[in-house]
C-alpha positions in Angstrom: -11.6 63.1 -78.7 -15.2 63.8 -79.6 -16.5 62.5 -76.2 -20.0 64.3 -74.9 -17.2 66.0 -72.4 -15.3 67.2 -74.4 -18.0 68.7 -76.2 -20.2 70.1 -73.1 -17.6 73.6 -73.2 -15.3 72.0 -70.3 -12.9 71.1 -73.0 -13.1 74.2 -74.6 -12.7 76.4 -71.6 -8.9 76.3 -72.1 -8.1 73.5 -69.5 -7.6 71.2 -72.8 -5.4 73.4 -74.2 -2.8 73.6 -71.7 -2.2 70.3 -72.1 -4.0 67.9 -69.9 -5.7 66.7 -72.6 -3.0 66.5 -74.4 -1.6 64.3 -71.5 -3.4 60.9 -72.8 -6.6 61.6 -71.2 -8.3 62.2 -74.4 -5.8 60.1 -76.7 -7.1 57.0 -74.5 -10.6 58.0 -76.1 -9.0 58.3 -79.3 -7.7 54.9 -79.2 -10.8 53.6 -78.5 
């Protein structure tokens, strides 16, 4: 989840928290 994206402000700009991130995109980084 701690990916230099995620951490650049685009993740933070709300268009994580609607859900997209929420969708896998990020929980594939997780699992890795």
């Amino acid at each position: 989840y701690l990916t230099e994206a995620n951490l650049s402000g685009a993740d933070l700009t709300g268009a994580d928290l609607t859900g997209a991130n929420l969708t896998g995109a990020n929980l594939t980084n997780v699992k890795q």
